[in-house]
C-alpha positions in Angstrom: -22.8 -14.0 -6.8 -25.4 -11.7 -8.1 -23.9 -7.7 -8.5 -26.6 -4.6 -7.9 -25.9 -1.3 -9.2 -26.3 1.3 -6.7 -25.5 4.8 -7.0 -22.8 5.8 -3.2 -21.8 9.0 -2.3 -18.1 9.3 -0.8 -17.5 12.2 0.8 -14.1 13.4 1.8 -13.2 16.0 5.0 -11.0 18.5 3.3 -11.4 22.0 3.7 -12.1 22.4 0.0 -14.3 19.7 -0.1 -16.7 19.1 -2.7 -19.4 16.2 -2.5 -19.3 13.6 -5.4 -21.0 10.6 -6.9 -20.1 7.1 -8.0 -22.0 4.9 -9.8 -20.6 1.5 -8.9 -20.7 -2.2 -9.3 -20.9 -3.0 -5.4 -19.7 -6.3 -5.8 -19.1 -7.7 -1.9 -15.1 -6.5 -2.6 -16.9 -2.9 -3.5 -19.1 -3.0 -0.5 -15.9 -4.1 1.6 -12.9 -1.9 0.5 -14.5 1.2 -0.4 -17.0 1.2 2.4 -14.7 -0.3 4.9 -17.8 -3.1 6.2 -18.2 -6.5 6.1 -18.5 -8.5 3.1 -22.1 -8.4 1.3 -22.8 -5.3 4.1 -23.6 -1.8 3.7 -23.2 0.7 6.2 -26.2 0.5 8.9 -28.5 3.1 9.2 -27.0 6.0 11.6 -27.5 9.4 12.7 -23.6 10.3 12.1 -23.5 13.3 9.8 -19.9 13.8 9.3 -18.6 13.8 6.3 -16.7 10.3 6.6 -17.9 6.9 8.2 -16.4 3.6 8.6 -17.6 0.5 11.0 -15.1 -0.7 12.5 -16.1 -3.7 13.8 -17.4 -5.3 11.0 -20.6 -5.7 12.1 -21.9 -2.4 12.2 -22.0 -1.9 16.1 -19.4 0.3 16.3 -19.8 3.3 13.8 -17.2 5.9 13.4 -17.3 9.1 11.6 -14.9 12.3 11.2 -13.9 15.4 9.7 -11.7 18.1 9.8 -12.3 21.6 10.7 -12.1 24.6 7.9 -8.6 25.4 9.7 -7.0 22.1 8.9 -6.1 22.2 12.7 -8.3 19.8 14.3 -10.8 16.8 13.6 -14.0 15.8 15.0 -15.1 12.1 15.7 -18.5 10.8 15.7 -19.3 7.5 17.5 -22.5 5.6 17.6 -21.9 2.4 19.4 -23.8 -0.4 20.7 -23.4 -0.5 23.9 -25.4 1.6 27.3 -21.9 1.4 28.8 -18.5 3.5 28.5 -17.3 3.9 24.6 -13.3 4.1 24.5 -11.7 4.9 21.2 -8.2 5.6 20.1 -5.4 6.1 17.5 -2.4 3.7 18.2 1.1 3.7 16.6 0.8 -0.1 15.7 -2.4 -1.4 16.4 -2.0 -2.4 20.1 -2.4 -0.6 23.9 0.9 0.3 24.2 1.2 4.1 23.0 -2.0 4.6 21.7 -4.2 7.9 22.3 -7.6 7.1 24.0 -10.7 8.6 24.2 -13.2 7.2 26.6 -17.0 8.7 27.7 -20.2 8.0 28.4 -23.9 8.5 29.8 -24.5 8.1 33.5 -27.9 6.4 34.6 -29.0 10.2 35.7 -28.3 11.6 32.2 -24.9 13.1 33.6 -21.7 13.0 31.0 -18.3 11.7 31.2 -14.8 12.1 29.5 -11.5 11.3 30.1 -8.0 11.4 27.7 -6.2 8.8 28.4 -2.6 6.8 27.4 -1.9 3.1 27.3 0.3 1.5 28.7 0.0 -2.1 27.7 -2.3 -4.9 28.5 -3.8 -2.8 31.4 -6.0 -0.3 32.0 -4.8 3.1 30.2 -3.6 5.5 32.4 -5.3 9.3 32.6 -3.0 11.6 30.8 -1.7 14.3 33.0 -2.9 16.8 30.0 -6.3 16.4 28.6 -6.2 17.6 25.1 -9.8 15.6 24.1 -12.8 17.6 24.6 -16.5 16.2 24.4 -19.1 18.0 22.5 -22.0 16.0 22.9 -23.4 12.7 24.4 -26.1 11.1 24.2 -28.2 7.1 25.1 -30.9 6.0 23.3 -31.8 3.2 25.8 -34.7 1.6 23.0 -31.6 0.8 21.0 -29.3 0.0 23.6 -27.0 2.9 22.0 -24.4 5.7 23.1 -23.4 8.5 20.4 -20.9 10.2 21.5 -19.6 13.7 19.3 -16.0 14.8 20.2 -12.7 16.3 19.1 -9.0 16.9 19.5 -6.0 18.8 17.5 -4.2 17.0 15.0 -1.1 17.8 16.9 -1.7 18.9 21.0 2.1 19.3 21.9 1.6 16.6 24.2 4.3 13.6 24.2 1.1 11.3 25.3 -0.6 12.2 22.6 -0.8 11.0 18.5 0.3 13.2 16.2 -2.3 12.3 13.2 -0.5 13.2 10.1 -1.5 11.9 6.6 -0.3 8.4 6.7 -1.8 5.0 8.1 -3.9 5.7 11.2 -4.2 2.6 13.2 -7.5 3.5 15.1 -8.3 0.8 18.1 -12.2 0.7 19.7 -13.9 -0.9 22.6 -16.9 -0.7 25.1 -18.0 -1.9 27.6 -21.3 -3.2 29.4 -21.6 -0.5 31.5 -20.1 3.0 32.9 -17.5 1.4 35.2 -14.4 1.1 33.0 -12.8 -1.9 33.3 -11.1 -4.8 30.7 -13.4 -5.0 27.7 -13.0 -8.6 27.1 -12.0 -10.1 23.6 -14.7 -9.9 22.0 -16.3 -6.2 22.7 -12.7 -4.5 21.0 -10.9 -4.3 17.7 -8.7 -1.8 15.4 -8.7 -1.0 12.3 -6.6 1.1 9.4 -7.4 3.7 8.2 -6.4 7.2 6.7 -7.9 10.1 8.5 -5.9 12.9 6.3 -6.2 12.6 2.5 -6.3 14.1 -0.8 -10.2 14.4 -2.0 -10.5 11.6 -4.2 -11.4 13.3 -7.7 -14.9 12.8 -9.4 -15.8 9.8 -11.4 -19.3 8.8 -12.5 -19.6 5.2 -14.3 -22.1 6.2 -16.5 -20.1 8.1 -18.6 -17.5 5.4 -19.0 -17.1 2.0 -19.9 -15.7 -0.8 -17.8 -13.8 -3.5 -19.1 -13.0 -6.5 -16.1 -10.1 -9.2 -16.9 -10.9 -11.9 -14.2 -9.0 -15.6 -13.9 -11.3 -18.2 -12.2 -9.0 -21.1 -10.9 -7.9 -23.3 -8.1 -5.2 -21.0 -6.3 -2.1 -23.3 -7.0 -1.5 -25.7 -3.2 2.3 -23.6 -2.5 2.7 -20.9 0.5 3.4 -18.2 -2.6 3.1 -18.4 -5.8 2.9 -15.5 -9.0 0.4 -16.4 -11.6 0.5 -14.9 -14.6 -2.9 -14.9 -17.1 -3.5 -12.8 -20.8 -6.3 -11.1 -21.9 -7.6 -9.5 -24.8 -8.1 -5.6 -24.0 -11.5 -3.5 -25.6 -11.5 -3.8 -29.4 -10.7 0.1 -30.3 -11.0 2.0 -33.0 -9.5 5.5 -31.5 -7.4 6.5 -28.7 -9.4 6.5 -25.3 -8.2 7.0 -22.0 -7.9 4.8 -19.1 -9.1 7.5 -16.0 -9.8 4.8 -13.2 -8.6 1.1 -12.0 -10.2 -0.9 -9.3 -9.9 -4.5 -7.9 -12.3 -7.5 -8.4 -12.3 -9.2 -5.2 -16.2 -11.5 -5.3 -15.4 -13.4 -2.0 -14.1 -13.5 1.5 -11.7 -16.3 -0.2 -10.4 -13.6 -2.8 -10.5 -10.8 -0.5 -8.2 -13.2 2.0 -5.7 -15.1 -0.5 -4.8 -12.1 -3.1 -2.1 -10.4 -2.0 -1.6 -8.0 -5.2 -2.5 -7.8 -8.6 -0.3 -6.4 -11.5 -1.4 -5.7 -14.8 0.8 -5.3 -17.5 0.5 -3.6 -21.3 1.9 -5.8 -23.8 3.7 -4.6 -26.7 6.3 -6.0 -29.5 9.9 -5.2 -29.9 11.5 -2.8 -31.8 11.4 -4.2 -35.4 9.0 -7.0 -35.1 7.3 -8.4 -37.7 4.7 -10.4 -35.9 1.3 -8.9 -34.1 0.1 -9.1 -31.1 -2.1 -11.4 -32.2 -0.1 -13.9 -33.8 2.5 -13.9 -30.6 -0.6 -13.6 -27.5 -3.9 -15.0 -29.1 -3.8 -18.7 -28.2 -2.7 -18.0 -24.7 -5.3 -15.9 -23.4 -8.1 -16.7 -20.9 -10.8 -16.1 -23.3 -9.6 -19.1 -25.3 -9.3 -20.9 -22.0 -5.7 -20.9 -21.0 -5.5 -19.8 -17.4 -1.9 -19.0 -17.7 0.7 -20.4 -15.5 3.6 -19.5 -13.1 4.9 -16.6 -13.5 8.9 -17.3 -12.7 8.6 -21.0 -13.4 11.7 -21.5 -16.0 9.7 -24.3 -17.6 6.1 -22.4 -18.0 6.2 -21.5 -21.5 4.2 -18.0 -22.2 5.1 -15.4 -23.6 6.1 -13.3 -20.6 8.9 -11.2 -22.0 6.3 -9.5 -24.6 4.5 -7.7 -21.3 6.8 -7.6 -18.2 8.7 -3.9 -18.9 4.8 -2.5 -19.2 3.7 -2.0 -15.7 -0.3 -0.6 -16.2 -1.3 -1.1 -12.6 -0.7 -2.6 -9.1 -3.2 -3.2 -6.4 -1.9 -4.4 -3.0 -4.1 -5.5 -0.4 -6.6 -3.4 1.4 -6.1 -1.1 -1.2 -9.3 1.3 -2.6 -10.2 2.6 -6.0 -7.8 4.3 -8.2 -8.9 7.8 -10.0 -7.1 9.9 -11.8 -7.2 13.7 -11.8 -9.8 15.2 -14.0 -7.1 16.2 -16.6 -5.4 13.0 -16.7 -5.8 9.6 -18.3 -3.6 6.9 -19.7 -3.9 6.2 -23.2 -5.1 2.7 -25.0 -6.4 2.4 -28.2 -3.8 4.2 -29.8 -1.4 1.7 -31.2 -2.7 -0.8 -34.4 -4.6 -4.0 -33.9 -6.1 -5.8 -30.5 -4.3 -4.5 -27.1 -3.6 -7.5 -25.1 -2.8 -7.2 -21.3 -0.7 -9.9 -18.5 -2.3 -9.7 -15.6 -0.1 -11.2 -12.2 -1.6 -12.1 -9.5 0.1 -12.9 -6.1 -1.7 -16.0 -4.2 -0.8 -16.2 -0.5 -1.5 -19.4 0.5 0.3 -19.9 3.8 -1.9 -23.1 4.8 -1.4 -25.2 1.7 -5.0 -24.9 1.1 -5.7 -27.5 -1.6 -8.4 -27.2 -4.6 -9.5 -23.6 -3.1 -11.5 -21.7 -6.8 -12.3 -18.5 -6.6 -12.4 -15.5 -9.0 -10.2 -12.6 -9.0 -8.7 -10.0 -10.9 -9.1 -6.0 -11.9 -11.1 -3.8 -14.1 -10.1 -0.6 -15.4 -12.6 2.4 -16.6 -12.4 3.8 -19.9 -13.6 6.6 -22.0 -13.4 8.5 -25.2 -13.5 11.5 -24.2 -9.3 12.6 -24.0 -8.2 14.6 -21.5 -5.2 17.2 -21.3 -2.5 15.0 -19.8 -1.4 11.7 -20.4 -0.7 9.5 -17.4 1.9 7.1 -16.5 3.0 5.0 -14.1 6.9 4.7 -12.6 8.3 1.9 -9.7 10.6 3.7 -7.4 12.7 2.1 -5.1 15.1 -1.1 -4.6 16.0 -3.9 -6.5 13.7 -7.4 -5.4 17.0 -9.0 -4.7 19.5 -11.0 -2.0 21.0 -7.3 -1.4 18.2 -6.8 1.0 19.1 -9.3 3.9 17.4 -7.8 7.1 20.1 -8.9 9.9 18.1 -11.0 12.4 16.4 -9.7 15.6 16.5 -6.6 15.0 13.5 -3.6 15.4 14.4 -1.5 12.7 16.4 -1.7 9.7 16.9 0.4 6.9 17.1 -0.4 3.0 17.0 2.2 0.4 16.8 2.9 -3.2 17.6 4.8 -5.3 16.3 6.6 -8.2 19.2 9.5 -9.4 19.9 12.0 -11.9 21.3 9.6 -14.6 17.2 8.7 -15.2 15.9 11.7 -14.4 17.5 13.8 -17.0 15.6 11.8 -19.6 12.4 13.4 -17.8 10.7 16.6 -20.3 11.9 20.1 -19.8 9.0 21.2 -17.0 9.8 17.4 -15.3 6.7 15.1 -14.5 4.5 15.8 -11.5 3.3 12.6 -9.3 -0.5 12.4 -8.2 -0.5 9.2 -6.8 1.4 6.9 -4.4 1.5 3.4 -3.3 3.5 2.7 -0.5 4.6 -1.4 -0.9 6.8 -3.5 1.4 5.1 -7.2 3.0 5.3 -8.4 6.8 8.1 -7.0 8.2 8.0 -3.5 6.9 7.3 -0.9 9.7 8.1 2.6 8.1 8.4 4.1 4.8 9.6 7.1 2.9 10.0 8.4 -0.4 13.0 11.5 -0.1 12.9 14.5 -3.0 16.2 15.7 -3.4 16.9 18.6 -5.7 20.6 19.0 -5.8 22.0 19.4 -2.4 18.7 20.3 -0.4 16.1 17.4 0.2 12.6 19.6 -0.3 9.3 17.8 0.9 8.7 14.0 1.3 7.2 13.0 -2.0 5.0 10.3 0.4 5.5 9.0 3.7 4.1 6.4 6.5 5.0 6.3 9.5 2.9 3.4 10.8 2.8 0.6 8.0 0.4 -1.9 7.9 1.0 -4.9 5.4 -3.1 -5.3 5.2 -4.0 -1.5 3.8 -2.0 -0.6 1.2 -3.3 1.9 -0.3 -3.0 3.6 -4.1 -3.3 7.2 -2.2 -3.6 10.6 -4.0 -1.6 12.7 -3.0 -2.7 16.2 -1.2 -0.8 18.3 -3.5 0.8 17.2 -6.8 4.8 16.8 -6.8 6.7 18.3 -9.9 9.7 16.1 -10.3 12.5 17.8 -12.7 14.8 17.0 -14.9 18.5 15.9 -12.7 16.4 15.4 -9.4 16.8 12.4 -6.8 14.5 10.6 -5.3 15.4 8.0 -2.7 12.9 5.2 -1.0 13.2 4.4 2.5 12.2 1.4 4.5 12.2 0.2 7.7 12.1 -2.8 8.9 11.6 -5.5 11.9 13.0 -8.9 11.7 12.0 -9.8 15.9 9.0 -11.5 14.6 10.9 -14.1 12.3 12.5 -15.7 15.8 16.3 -15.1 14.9 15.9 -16.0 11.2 17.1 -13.1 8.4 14.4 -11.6 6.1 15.6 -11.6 2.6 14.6 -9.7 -0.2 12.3 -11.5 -2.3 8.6 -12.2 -4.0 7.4 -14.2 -0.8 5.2 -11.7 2.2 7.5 -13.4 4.6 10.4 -12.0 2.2 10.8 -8.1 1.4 10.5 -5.4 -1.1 10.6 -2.0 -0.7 9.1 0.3 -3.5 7.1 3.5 -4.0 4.8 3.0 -7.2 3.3 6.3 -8.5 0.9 7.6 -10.9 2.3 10.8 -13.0 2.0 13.0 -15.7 3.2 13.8 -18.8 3.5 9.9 -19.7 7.1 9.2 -20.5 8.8 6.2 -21.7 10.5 5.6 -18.2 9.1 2.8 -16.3 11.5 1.8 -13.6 13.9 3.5 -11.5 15.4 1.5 -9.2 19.2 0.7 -7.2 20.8 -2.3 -5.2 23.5 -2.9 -3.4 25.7 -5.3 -5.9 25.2 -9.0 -5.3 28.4 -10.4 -5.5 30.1 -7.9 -2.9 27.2 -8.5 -0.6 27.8 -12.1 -0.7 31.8 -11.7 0.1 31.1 -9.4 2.9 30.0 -12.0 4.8 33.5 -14.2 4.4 31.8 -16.2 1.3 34.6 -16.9 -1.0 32.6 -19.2 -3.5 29.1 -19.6 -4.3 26.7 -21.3 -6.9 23.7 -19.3 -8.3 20.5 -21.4 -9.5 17.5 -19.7 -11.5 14.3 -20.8 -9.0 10.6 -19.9 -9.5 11.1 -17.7 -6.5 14.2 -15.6 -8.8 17.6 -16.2 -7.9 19.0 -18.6 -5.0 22.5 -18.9 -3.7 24.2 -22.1 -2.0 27.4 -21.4 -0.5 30.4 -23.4 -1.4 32.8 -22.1 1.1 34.7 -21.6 3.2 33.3 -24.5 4.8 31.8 -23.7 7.9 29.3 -21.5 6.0 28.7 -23.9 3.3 24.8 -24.4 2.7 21.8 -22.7 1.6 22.7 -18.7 1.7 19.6 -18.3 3.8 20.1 -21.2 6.2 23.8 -20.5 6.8 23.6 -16.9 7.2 20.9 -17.2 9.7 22.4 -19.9 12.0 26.0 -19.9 10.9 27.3 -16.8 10.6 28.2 -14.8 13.8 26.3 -11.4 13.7 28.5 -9.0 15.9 27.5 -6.0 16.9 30.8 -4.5 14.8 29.6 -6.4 12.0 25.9 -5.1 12.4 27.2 -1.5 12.3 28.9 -1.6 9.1 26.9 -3.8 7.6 24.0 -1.4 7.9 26.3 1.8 7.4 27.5 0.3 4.1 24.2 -0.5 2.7 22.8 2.9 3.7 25.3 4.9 2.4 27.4 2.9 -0.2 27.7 3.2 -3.9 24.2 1.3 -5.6 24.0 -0.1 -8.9 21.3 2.0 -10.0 18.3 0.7 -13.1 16.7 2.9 -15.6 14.1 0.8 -17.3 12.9 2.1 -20.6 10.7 0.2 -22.7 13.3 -2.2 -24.4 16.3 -1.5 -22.3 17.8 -1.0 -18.7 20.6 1.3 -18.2 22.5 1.1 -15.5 25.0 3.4 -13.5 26.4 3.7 -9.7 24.3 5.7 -7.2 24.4 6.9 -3.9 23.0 10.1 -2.0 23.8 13.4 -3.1 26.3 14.7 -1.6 26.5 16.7 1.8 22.8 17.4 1.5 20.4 19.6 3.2 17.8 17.7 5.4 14.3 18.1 5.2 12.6 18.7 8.5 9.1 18.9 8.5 7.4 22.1 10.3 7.0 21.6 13.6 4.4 24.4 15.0 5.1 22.9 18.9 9.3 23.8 18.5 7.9 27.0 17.0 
């Protein structure tokens, strides 16, 4: 595929916004993720002159832009659709009818305007909410292009229990229209939703002709399994000087990569303590340049040198997720150690349909320059152990896991603590909520990130509005929630697959520190026991650990088989089950460069709760 280079302007809807300018390679996965269109699209001529715009359809016959007011208090839409009939638009907890806010108008035949604030209810027509908090501002046809544009707004938060509160997290937003001003069902083919965030940090300035970009892709056949982790090396920029790393961004060429790549990791490599050997002599003959494409990552007989990278997380992409850029004072140094830099790069193939002999190219690219800046960056995984000690009970909306990282690795943190800048959310298919809890001795202060409406397809590396100083003896706790209905009375365990679960919080920080991991889980071998197991085997798998139970006997199979459709899940059970979990003693991880330290962890004690203001109780 042939790659122009065309010069964008993203523009962001903050009060203190400031217009800026990209220079990018808009690859189709450019044009798609950053844009927000269809592959090998741009956005379609339009009169919107908001300050952000996204189709939402795909096609560019449903046009959306917004922005928020210079009070932060409430946003204006922007709708050019393609249609002479009504125009219904709205923001939806998950996606669906059922709860969403909806905004429907139109032009009448005699020029006349219409507008109506309306709540669904399901699969029916949404009913008119008894308190109308959406006001138009203007309307308009444009009959030679069969079009309506339709200009109007709402607060971010109306006090009205039939309304969305739009807070900075995933919006869900959900369109239709119809063929003319009667409102009636749309149809299945005249409707869609998309994700979105409509609050966000401005994204900071970047231009790509003052840096260098350096790509690492892998062109193969994704491997014929439903998941699999595939692990590639490759040579980093030949340096002679520290330079810093200030931007990341994903390589996605196809509506095949795009569809099958469910994350990307990318990994520094480095040699122990003590070595003798370089880089070189330990990474050289296995990397793509030389024409080894790698192998499975957790496959006990794939023989690469994995061990030399896996403790030096660089970056993580998830899918949907947008350009990384880092502050204007930050970037994350390479260059500065002796001899060529190599880097692992893991990539997570979803292939649920066994698609055989399926190439494609994927893979990341990171910007570079040598002009330092003030702060070095890192990067730190927050959160819970990938493990059998998350085990989702089944049919059940909403279960909680947590992890936690306590004051045990956050006393190795510098005297003025690090301060976070970037987030990414991460949990697969049955995640629903997250949170990541700041707790400063006894009193939980602001959520270091939130989302209250998850969606497994945008994931996004998300700046953060304000930067969050972390000190030295402070506790930070990931929360997620999750839904098991789907899965049909199965249980959901913890694991690499989407259909199994993680649930971590990956951010971007500075001052860089050697602290790369700060993590907690429930201990194995007591969650096994709790459920009446008194022996099991453990087997190393490509897929991490499994567990077979040996008895007693009428549990004795696979652990996921026989607690699913063996093991009776009472109510009693349920309870403290979940309670313990929750609120038990964790085995907590501190990962350092050549080392994990370990110690128990819970919840501070008897802590203060934060509760977010709330200007309708006021």
């Amino acid at each position: 595929m042939q790659c122009s280079i065309a010069k964008i302007t993203l523009s962001l809807h903050l009060p203190n916004f400031k217009p800026f300018k990209m220079k990018l390679f808009l690859s189709s996965f450019a044009v798609l993720v950053a844009l927000g269109v269809a592959q090998g699209a741009s956005i379609p001529k339009n009169s919107i002159q908001l300050k952000n715009i996204e189709v939402l359809d795909g096609e560019g016959k449903y046009i959306l832009g917004w922005e928020i007011n210079e009070a932060g208090d409430e946003i204006v839409f922007e709708v050019e659709a393609e249609t002479l009939g009504w125009v219904g638009f709205g923001i939806s907890p998950q996606g669906g009818m059922t709860g969403a806010d909806i905004f429907i108008g139109g032009v009448l035949s005699d020029g006349s305007t219409y507008a109506q604030d309306r709540f669904g209810i399901g699969r029916t027509e949404p009913k008119v909410d008894d308190h109308s908090d959406w006001r138009l501002l203007e309307a308009m046809e444009l009959p030679s292009m069969g079009k309506t544009i339709l200009k109007f707004s709402r607060l971010l938060d109306t006090c009205d229990d039939e309304d969305y509160l739009i807070g900075n997290d995933t919006n869900r937003l959900i369109w239709a229209m119809g063929d003319a001003d009667i409102i009636r069902y749309h149809g299945t083919t005249r409707r869609g939703t998309k994700s979105t965030n409509l609050i966000h940090a401005d994204l900071p300035e970047l231009d790509l002709d003052t840096v260098q970009t350096w790509p690492m892709i892998l062109d193969m056949e994704m491997p014929t399994v439903d998941t699999s982790y595939w692990c590639s090396f490759h040579r980093g920029p030949v340096l002679s000087a520290k330079h810093h790393v200030v931007g990341f961004n994903a390589v996605l060429p196809s509506a095949e990569a795009l569809q099958h790549t469910h994350h990307s990791i990318l990994y520094n490599c480095f040699l122990p303590a003590g070595s003798n050997e370089t880089l070189e002599e330990v990474l050289g003959n296995y990397t793509v340049d030389k024409g080894h494409v790698g192998g499975d990552c957790y496959d006990p007989d794939t023989i690469l040198p994995i061990s030399y990278c896996i403790m030096g997380t660089f970056y993580v992409w998830a899918k949907g997720g947008k350009t990384l850029v880092f502050p204007e004072d930050a970037g994350y140094p390479i260059g500065d150690l002796p001899g060529q830099q190599f880097y692992m790069m893991e990539i997570h193939y979803d292939n649920p349909d066994m698609i055989e002999g399926l190439k494609f190219e994927t893979g990341v690219e990171f910007y570079y320059t040598d002009e330092l800046r003030p702060q070095e960056a890192g990067i730190m995984i927050l959160g819970h152990e990938v493990d059998l000690s998350t085990t989702v009970p089944p049919n059940t909306p909403s279960y909680k896991d947590v992890g936690h990282c306590g004051s045990e690795c956050t006393n190795m943190f510098p005297e003025n603590g690090i301060n976070v800048f970037n987030s990414l959310l991460h949990s697969h298919l049955s995640g629903r909520k997250m949170k990541a809890r700041h707790f400063r001795g006894n009193v939980e202060l602001p959520w270091l990130d939130y989302d209250d409406h998850y969606d497994f397809d945008y994931q996004q590396n998300k700046p953060l509005m304000t930067h969050v100083n972390v000190q030295r003896g402070d506790h930070i706790t990931v929360e997620c929630e999750y839904d098991s209905v789907w899965k049909n009375g199965e249980i959901v365990l913890g694991g690499l697959s989407t259909r199994e679960e993680m649930c971590e919080d990956i951010v971007w920080y500075y001052p860089k520190i050697n602290v790369e991991l700060c993590t907690s889980g429930y201990d194995i071998d007591a969650h096994i026991r709790e459920f009446g197991v008194t022996a099991y085997t453990e087997t190393m798998t490509p897929m991490l650990r499994k567990y077979y139970i040996d008895a007693p006997e009428n549990l004795q199979g696979d652990f996921f088989d026989s607690i699913t459709y063996k093991f009776n899940w009472t109510e009693e059970f349920r309870t403290e089950y979940t309670n313990r979990r929750m609120y038990g003693i964790h085995t907590g991880a501190c990962g350092i460069r050549d080392e994990v330290v370990h110690y128990d962890i819970t919840y501070p004690e008897s802590f203060i709760e934060y509760v977010p203001p709330n200007q309708c109780q006021a």
